[in-house]
C-alpha positions in Angstrom: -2.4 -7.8 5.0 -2.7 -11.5 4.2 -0.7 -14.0 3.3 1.1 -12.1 1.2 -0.1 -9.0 3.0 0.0 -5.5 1.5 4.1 -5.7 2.6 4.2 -7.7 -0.2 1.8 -6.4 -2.2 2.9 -2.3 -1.6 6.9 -2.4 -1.4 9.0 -4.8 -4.0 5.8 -7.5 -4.5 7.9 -10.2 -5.1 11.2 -8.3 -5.8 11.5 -8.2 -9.4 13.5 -5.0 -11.5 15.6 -4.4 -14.3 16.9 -0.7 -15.9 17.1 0.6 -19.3 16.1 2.2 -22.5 14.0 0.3 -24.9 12.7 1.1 -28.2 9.2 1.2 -29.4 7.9 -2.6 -29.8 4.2 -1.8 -31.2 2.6 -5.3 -31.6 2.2 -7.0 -34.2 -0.9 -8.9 -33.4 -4.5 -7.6 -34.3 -6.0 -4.8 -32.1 -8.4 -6.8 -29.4 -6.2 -10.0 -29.2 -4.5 -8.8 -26.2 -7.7 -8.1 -24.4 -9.5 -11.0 -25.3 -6.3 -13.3 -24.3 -6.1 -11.3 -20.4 -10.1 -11.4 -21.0 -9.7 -15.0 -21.0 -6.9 -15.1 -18.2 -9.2 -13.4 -15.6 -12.0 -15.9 -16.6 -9.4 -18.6 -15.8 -8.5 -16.9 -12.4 -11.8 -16.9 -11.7 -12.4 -20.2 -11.9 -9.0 -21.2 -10.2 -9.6 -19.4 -7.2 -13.2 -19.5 -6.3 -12.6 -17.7 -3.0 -12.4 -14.7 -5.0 -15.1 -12.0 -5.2 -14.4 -9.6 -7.6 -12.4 -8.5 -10.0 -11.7 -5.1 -12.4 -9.6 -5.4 -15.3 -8.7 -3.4 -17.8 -6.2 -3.4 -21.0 -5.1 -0.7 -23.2 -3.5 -2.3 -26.2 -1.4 0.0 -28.4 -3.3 3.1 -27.4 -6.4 2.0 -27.6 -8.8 0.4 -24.7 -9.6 -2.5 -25.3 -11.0 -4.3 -22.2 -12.5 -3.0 -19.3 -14.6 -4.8 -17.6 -15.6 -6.3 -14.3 -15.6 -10.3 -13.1 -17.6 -11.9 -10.1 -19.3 -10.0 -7.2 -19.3 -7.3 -5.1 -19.9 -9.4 -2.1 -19.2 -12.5 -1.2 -23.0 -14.7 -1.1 -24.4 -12.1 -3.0 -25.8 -11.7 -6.7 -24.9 -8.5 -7.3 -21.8 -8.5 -10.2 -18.6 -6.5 -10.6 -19.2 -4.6 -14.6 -16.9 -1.9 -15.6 -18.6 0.6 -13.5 -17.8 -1.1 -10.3 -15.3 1.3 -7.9 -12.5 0.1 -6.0 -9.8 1.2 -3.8 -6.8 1.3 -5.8 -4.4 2.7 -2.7 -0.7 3.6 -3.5 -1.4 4.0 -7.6 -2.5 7.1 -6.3 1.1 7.8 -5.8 1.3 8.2 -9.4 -1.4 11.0 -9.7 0.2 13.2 -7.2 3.5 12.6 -8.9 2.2 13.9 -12.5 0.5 17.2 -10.1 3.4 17.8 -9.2 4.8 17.7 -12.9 2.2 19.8 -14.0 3.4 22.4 -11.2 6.7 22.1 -12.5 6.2 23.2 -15.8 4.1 25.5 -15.1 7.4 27.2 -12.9 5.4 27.4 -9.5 7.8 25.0 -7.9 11.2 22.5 -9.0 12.0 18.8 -8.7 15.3 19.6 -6.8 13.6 22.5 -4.7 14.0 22.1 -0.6 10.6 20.6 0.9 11.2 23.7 3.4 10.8 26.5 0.5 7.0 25.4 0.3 6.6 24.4 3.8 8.7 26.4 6.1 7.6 24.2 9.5 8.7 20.6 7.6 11.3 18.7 9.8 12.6 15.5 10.0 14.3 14.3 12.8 17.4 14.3 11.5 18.0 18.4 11.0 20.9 17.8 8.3 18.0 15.6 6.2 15.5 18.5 6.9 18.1 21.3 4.7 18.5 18.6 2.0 15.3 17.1 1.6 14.0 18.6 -1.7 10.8 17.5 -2.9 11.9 14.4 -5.1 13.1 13.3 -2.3 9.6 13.0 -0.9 8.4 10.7 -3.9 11.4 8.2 -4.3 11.8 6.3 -0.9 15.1 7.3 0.3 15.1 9.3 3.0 16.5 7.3 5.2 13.1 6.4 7.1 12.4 2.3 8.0 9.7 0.7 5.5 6.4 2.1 6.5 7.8 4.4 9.5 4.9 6.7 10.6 2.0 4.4 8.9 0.1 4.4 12.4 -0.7 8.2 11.5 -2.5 6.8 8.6 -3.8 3.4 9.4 -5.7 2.1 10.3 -8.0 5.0 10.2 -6.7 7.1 13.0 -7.6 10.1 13.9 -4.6 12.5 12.6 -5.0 15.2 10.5 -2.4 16.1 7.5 -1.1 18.4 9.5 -0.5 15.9 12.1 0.5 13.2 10.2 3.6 16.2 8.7 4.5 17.1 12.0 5.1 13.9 13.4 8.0 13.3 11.2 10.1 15.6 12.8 9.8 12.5 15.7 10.2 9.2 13.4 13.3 7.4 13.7 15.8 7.6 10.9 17.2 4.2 10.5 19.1 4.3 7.4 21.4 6.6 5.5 19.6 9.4 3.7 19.4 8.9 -0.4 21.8 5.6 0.9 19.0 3.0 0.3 15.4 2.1 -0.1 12.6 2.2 2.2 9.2 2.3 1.1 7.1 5.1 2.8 3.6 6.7 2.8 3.9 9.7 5.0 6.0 11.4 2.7 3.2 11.0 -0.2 1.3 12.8 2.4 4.2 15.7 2.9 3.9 16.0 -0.8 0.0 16.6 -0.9 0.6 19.7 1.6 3.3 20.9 -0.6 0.8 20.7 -3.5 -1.4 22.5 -1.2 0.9 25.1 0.0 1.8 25.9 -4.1 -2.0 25.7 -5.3 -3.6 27.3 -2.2 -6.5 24.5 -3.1 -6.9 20.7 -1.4 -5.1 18.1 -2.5 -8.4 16.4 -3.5 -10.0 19.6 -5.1 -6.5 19.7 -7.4 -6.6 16.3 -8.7 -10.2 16.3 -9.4 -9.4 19.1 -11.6 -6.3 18.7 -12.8 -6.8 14.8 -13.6 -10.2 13.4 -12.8 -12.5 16.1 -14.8 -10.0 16.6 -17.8 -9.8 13.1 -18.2 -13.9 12.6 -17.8 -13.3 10.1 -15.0 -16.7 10.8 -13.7 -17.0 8.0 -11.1 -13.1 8.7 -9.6 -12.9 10.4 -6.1 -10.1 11.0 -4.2 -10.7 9.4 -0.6 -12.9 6.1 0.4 -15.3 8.2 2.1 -16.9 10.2 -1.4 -17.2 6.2 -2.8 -20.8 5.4 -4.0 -21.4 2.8 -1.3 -23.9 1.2 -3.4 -21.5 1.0 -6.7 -18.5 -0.2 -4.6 -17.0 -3.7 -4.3 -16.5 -4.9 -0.4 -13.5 -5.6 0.7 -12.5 -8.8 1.6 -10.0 -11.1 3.9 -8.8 -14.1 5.7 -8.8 -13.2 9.5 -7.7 -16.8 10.4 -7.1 -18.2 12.5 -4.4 -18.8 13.6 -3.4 -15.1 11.8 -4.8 -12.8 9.2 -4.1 -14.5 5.9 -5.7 -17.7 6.7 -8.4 -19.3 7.8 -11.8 -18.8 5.6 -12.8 -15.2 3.3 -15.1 -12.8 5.5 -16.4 -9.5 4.5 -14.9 -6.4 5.9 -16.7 -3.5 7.2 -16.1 -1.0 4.5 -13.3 1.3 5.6 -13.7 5.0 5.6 -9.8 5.5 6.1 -7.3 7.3 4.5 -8.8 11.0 4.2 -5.6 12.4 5.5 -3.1 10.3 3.6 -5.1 10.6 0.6 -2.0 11.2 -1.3 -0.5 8.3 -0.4 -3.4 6.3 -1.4 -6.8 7.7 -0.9 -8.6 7.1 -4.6 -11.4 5.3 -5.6 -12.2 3.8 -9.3 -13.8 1.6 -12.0 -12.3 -0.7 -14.7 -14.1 2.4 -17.2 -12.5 5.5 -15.5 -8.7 3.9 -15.2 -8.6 3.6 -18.6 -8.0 7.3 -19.7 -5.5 7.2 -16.9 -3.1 4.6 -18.5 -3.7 6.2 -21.9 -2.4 9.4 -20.9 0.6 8.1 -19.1 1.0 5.3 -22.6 0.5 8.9 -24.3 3.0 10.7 -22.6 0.5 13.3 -21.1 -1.8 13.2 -24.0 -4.5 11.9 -24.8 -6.2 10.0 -28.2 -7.6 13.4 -28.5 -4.6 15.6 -28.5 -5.4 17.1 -25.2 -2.0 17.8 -23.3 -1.9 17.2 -19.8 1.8 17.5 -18.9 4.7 17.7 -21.2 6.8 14.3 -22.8 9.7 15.6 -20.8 7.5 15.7 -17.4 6.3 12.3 -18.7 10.3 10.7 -19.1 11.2 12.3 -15.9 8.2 10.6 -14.0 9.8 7.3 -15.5 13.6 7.5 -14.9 15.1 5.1 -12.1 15.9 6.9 -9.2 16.0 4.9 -6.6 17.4 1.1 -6.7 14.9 -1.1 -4.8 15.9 -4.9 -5.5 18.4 -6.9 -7.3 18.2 -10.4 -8.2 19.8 -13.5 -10.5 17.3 -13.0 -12.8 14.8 -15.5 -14.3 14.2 -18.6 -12.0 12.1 -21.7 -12.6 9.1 -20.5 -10.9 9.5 -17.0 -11.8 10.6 -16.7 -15.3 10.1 -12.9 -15.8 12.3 -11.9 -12.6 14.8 -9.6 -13.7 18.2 -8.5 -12.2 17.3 -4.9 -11.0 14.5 -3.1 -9.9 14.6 1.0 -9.6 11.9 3.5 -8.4 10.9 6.5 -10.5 8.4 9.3 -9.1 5.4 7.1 -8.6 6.5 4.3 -10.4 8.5 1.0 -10.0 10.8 0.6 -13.2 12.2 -2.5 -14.3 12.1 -4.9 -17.2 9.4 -7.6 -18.5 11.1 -10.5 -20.9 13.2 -7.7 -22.4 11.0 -5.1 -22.3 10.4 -2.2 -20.1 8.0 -2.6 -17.6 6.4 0.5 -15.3 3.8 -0.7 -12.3 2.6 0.4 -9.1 0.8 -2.2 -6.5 -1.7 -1.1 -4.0 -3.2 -2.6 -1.2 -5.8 -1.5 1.8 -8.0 -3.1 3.9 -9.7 -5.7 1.4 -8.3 -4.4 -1.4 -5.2 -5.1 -3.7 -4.1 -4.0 -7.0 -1.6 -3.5 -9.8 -0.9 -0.9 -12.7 1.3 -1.9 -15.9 2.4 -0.2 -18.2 4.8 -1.4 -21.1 5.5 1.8 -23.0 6.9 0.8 -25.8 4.5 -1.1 -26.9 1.8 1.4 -25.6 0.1 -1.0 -23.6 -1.1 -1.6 -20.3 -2.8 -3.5 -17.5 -4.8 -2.2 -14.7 -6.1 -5.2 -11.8 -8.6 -4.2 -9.0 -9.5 -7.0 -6.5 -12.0 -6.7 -3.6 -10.2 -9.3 -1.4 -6.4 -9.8 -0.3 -5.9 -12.9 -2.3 -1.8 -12.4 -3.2 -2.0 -15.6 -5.4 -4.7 -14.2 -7.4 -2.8 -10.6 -7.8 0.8 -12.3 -8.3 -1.3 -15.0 -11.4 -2.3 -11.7 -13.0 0.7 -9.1 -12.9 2.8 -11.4 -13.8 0.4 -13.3 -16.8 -1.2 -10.1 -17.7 2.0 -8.6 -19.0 3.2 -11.7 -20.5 -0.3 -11.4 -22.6 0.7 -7.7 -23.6 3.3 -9.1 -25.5 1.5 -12.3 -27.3 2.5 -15.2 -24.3 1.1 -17.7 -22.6 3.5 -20.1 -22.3 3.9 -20.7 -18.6 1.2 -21.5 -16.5 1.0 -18.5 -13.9 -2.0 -20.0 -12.3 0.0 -22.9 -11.2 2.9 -21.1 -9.9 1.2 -19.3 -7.9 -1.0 -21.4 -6.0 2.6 -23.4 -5.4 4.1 -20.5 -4.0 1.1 -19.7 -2.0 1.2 -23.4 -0.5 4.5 -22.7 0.5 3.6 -19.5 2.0 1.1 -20.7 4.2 2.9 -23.6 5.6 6.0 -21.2 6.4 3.5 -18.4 7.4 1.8 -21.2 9.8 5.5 -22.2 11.6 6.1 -19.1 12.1 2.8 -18.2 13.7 3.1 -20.7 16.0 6.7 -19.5 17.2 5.7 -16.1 17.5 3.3 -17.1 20.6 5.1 -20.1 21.9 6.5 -18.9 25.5 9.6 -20.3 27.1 7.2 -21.7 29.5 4.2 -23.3 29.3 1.2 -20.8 29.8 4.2 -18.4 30.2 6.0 -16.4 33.0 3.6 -14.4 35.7 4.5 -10.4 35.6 6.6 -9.2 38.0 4.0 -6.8 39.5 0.8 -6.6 40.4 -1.7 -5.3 37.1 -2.9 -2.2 38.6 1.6 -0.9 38.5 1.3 -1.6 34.1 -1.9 0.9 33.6 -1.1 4.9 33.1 -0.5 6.8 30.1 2.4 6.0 27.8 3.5 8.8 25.0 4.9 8.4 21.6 6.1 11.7 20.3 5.0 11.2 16.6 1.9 8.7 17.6 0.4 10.4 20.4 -0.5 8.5 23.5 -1.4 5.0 24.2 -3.7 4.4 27.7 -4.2 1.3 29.3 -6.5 1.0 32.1 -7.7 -1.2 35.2 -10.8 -3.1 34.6 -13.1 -5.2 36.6 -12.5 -6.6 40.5 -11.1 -9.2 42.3 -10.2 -12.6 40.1 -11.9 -10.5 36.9 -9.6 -7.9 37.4 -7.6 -7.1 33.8 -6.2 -4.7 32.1 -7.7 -2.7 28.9 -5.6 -1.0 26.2 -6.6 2.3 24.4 -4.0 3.4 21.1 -6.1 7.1 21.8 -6.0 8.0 18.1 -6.9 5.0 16.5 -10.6 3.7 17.8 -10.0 0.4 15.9 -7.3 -0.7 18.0 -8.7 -0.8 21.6 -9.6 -4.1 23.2 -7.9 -6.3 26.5 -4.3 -7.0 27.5 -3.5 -9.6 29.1 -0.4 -11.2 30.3 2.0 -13.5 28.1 5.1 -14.1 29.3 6.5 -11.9 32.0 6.6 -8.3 31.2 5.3 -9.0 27.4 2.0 -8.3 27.2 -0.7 -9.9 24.1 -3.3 -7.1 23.4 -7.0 -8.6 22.1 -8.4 -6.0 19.9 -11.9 -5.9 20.3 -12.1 -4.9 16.2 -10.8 -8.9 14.9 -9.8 -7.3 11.6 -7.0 -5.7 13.0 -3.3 -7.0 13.9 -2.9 -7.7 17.9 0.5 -6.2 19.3 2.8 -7.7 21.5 3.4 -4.9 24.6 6.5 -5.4 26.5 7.3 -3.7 29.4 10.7 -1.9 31.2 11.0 -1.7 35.0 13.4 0.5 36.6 13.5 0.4 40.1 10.4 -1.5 40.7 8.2 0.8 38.7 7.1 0.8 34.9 9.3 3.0 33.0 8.1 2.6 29.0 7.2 -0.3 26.3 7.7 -0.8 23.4 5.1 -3.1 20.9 5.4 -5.3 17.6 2.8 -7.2 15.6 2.0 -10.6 16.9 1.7 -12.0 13.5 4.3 -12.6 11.1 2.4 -11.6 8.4 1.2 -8.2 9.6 1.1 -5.7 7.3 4.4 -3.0 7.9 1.7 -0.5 8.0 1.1 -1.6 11.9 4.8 0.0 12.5 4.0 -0.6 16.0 8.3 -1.6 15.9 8.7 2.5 15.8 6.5 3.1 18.9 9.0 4.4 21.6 6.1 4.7 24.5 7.3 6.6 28.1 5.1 6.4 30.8 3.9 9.9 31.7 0.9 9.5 34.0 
């Protein structure tokens, strides 16, 4: 969500990539240069983009940690600072952890890469019942099944009422738009069809496995697996721009802190510090072992996690305002692959409500850069992925603080343009509807949402129409008309994305909708685009 919204952040965040083998690189320079040069980076953020909060960095420099600390505040106006002990939400870098559970699983012979989802979890369909037999359970963790970028994300977000259950069920209902293992589409709800599988093997929770399969082994004491565990009074608040005229602009506000994402936890449910993350990157640098020689996975589970198996972007390579851009970007299980000035590069982005973040890891130097931000600030995120790495290997010889707040100029002005053709009608103050209010209200059924209500309120000239998505609280508020049969929803939650509701007649009488984000910046989590609503009632 933002400017550069969490599409950006979440999917290809600014479509870089590159494949291939590299050898070790160790560096040269003196252990704690590296630290103190992205030390001295985040400072400089800092001071470049004052509308920032908070910040959590941390830097493990040829095995060895050597930064982890926290920068500005929890909350906007307020004194108290972000320190190393300072939790955020870190989102889809989960995706990571419940890729290396899975690993461990593997070696330990309770399930296989290449075994069919429906071994573990007989009642798993997708819509598509040729993609059902053939989806194994790599398949679930590499983004190409065929599925549209974020299809089924209104099961998860924002903070609906779905269970896991639900949320695995409803993809027997999701669209396929694209050819299975054909292409790349970045998803969530599988993550979450992967948790239950973990679940179905273990007999235990997702969130009681990786608490003790990663979080107590590696003594990350202040880690938990879903927002709702979070020490309220340890955690950064999340942050954003709700405009106007659209979420991205406009001034910073403080979110309510979002309780969300218990059901996809696997997706992107966990909750750290700057301290805690640390002995995550130095068992991935380590290949599952740590400094101490405790093994948490095997180097062959470790290369596996790594290996390209999905291609996600392609691109000329370096360019003037991006000179790290590579050619080719792949997807591994859990992690994007590619390569950094020569090097390879593994990273993860994450982004919730308020929160964005990045993981990178350059192995053959075994190094690494964790960022954790309380507020959507893309220029901010894109300044440090891109300049952190660059300090992993001794540079600082293009100003990423620059670059980005071009790009983000350019953003904005595009982002505003297109805003303003989103809710221009062909007529001014638009076309009436063709019938009377009361003949638009019933109940409408998606059959992998649930149901969508919209209602008649008030009398007379006050009369209007009000809009229920029944699983989701947050997104309940007025519709009123726009231009003939489209419809504008108001939310009466402002941090949320309105939707566009447009309406088919057949014979005179509502028939179905369907609904897409008013903004063109919404986040592709709002997949209102794969709502298929048919009046019922």
């Amino acid at each position: 969500m933002l400017a550069t919204t969490r599409r950006t952040a979440l999917v290809s965040a600014l479509a870089t990539g590159g494949l291939a083998a590299f050898g070790s690189r160790a560096s040269a320079q003196d252990t704690g240069a590296v630290g103190a040069a992205v030390d001295k980076l985040a400072q400089d953020v800092m001071a470049a983009f004052p509308d920032q909060p908070g910040l959590g960095v941390t830097v493990v420099e040829n095995g060895k940690v050597t930064l982890a600390k926290g920068y500005g505040v929890k909350t906007l106006g307020q004194p108290d600072r972000c320190d190393e002990n300072t939790i955020f939400g870190i989102a889809s870098n989960t995706k990571a952890m419940t890729a290396a559970l899975i690993a461990m699983l593997v070696e330990e012979g309770k399930l296989a890469w290449d075994d069919p989802v429906t071994k573990h979890l007989p009642a798993f369909h997708m819509s598509d019942p040729v993609i059902t037999k053939l989806m194994t359970v790599r398949d679930l963790l590499v983004h190409r099944s065929g599925l549209t970028l974020g299809a089924g994300d209104l099961m998860i977000w924002p903070d609906p009422t779905h269970t896991r259950a639900d949320i695995v069920a409803g993809l027997k209902y999701l669209p396929i738009g694209g050819q299975f293992r054909g292409g790349y589409a970045y998803d969530n709800v599988l993550y979450v069809a992967a948790g239950a599988v973990i679940e179905a093997v273990t007999g235990q929770s997702w969130e009681a496995v990786i608490k003790a399969r990663i979080f107590d082994p590696l003594a990350m004491t202040s880690t938990v697996s879903t927002p709702s565990l979070v020490d309220k009074s340890r955690r950064a608040a999340p942050h954003a721009r709700l405009g106007p005229p659209v979420r991205g602009l406009g001034p910073q506000k403080v979110l309510p802190f979002d309780n969300s994402f218990a059901s996809a936890a696997p997706a992107g449910g966990v909750n750290t510090t700057p301290k805690d993350i640390a002995q995550w990157m130095l068992v991935q640098l380590g290949l599952g072992m740590l400094p101490s020689g405790k093994r948490l996975w095997g180097e062959p589970s470790a290369k596996e996690m790594w290996k390209p198996q999905t291609l996600t972007a392609w691109a000329d390579g370096p360019s003037d305002e991006n000179p790290v851009r590579p050619t080719m970007q792949a997807y591994g299980l859990g992690w994007f692959v590619q390569d950094h000035r020569g090097e390879r590069l593994l990273w993860h982005t994450g982004g919730l409500a308020g929160f964005i973040s990045y993981t990178g890891l350059l192995p053959g130097r075994k190094s690494g850069i964790m960022i954790m931000t309380n507020a959507e600030e893309t220029p901010v995120l894109r300044t440090l992925r891109y300049g952190g790495p660059d300090r992993l290997q001794g540079r600082s010889d293009f100003d990423w603080i620059a670059s980005s707040k071009r790009v983000q100029a350019t953003s904005d002005a595009d982002t505003l343009k297109d805003a303003a053709r989103a809710t221009t009608t062909a007529t001014p103050g638009g076309a009436k509807p063709s019938l009377p209010l009361a003949s638009y209200a019933g109940v409408y059924r998606d059959p992998w949402y649930g149901t969508v209500t919209i209602t008649v309120v008030g009398k007379g000239k006050k009369q209007g129409l009000h809009v229920s998505f029944d699983k989701t609280p947050a997104l309940r508020g007025k519709l009123d008309p726009f231009d003939g049969e489209m419809f504008k929803t108001t939310f009466d939650d402002r941090t949320q994305e309105d939707a566009f509701l447009t309406f088919d007649l057949k014979d005179g009488k509502v028939v179905s909708a369907l609904v897409k984000a008013v903004s063109p910046l919404a986040d592709f989590s709002y997949d209102y685009q794969d709502l298929r609503l048919s009046k019922v009632s």
